[in-house]
Every structure is written in structure tokens, then in C-alpha cells.
N, C-alpha and C positions, 0 to 999 in steps of 0.2 A: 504494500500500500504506500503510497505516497504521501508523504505527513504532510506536504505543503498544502495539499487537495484537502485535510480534514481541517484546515484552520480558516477554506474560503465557506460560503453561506453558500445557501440551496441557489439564490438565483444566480450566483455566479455560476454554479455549476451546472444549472440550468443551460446557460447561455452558452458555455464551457461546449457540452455535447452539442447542443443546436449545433456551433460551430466547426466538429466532424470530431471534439474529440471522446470517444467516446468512452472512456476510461472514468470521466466524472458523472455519467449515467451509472457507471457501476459503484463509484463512491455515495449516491444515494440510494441505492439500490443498499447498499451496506450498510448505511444511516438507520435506513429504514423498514429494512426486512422484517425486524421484530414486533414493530408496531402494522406493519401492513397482517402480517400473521393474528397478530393477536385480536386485530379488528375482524378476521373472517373467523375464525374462533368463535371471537363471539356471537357470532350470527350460525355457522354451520358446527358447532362443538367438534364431534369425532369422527366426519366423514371422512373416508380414505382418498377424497379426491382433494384431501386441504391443500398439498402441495403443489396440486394443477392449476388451483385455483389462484395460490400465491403467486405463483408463475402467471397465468394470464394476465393479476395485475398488472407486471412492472412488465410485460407484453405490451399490455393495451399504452400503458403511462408512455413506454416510449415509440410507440405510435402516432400517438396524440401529442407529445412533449412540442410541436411547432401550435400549438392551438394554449398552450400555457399562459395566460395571464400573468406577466410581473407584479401585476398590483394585487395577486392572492398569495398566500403562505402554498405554497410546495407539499407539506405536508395535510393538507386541509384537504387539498384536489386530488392526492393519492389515498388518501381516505377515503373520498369519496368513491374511488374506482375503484378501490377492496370494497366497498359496502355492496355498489351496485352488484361487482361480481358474484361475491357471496350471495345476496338474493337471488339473483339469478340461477344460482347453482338449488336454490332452495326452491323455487319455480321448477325450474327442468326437471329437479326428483321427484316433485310434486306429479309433471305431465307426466310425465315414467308410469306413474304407480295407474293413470288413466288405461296404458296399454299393457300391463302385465298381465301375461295370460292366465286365465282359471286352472287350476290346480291338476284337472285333467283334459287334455287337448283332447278334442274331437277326432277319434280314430278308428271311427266310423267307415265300414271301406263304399268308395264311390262304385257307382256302377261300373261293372267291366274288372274291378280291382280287385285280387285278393287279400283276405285277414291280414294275412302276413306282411302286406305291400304297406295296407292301413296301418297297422302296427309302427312300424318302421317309419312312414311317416308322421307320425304322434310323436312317435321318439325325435323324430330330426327337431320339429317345433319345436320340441320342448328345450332338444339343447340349442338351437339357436337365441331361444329365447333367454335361455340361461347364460351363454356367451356373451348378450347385447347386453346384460344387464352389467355384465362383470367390468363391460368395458368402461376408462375413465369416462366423466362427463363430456369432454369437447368433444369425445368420437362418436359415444353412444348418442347424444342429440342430433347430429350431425346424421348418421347411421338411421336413426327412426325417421328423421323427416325425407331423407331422399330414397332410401329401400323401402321403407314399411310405410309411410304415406304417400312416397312417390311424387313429392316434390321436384320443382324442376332447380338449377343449380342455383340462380337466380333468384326462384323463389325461396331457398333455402336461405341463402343470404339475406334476405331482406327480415325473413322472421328472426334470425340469427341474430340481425343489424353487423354483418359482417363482411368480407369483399368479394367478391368469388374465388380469386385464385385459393383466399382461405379454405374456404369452402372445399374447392376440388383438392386443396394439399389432407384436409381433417378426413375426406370421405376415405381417400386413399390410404392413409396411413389406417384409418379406423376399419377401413375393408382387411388390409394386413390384417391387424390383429384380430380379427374375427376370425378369420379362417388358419391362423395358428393356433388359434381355441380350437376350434371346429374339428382338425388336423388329425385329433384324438381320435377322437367321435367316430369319426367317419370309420378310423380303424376296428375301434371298438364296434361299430355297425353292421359292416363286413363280415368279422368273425361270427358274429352270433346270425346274421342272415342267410347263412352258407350250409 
């Protein structure tokens, strides 16, 4: 760390990164980590997505860091962006819990399909289902609106309030880790279908 960088104030090192260096976005990022944490804390206590979420703050902050107002305190406005996140985070779990499937999937066989076929298909929903759920929040929201409501990439962004390329970077990385869940599954599915 740089001791001369801990003895300038937030707006200089505001102004510091504006101006490409970006070394005093991480000296507030240092400042402030604990107090960004403890603000989503208090709002989501012991979700395991605390760390993602602390993360998308100082994300979103230097994002937004050219939209900074000098005439407000630094730490007021990153406040503010832990609070929003955090609720948000507390929204999203909330819609989650609107699509989690009933306790026993419909494995009912369709016409033309056998027992066995329907079975196996029960089983797949069920761990897909169980997969989407395991996934962090940015993936699995991202994941329900454009697979399971079928959102377009666009309209995903906009409910999201986020840009597209976000978008198609979150679907992507969040289809990855589906399907390294899935990975199992599938194996285990095989075996016993056989």
C-alpha cells in the first residue's frame, strides 16, 4: 500500500482514479470494505451470496464513479449502493421463492412416452431446479429470466437495469456453471436409466 495515498481524502482519490489511476479506487475500496460489508449484513445477515454482493458494490461504484458528485461525502453514495444492492439481493430471493418448484414434479408420462422416460424426466427438473437454485444470485437471476421466462437479452437488461454485454457475459458464465452442476447428474442419470 502506499502511505502517501492513505493520508489524501476520498475526493482526491476520487478524482485520482477518474484520472486513469486506478490504484486509489483500490485505496477506497480498502477504506471501505468493512463498512460496505457490514451495511449488506445488515440488511441480508447470513446469505452465502454476501461476498457477491460486496463485490457488485465496489463493481457498480466504479462504474458509476464518473456520475460522482464532489459536493456529497464518498462514503454516503457507496452506502447507498450496498443498501440498494442488498435489497435487491433480498427482492431476487424473494422472486426465486415465486418459481421454486412443488416438492414433486409432475412425472406424469405424456402420451406416446414411457414410465420410465417420465420418471427421468421428473428427475432432470428436479435437479435443474436444484442446480439454478445453488447458483450465486447475479447468475441464477440472470438464468431465470432468459431460460425459464424467456426473456429477450435486452429485455433482460432493462428488468436487471443493467447493459447487455453484462447480460450476455452473466448468462454465459451462469450457463457454465449450470451445466458443471448438471455434469453429475447427467452421469448419475445414465447409470441408473441403463
Amino acid at each position: 500500500m502506499n502511505s502517501g495515498m492513505s493520508t489524501l481524502d476520498d475526493a482526491a482519490l476520487v478524482q485520482m482514479a477518474l484520472a486513469g489511476q486506478g490504484e486509489c479506487f483500490g485505496e477506497l475500496m480498502r477504506r471501505y470494505k468493512n463498512m460496505v460489508r457490514a451495511r449488506v449484513v445488515s440488511i441480508i445477515r447470513n446469505s452465502p451470496d454476501l461476498d457477491d454482493v460486496v463485490q457488485e458494490v465496489f463493481f457498480k461504484a466504479w462504474r458509476a464513479l464518473p456520475t460522482f458528485r464532489a459536493d456529497a461525502a464518498f462514503r454516503t453514495w457507496l452506502t447507498s449502493i450496498a443498501t440498494n444492492e442488498a435489497l435487491m439481493l433480498c427482492r431476487r430471493e424473494r422472486w426465486l421463492r415465486l418459481y421454486e418448484t412443488p416438492g414433486e414434479v409432475d412425472t406424469v408420462a405424456c402420451r406416446g412416452e414411457l414410465a420410465d422416460k417420465a420418471a427421468i424426466r421428473g428427475e432432470a427438473a428436479r435437479a435443474i431446479h436444484g442446480a439454478i437454485v445453488k447458483l450465486p444470485a447475479m447468475y441464477r437471476e440472470v438464468i431465470m429470466l432468459r431460460d425459464i421466462e424467456e426473456l429477450s437479452t435486452s429485455m433482460t437488461a432493462k428488468r436487471l437495469k443493467s447493459t447487455v454485454p453484462a447480460v450476455k457475459t452473466r448468462v454465459f458464465r451462469g450457463r457454465l456453471k449450470l451445466a458443471t452442476a448438471l455434469r453429475g447428474w447427467r452421469s448419475h442419470a445414465l447409470l441408473h436409466a441403463a
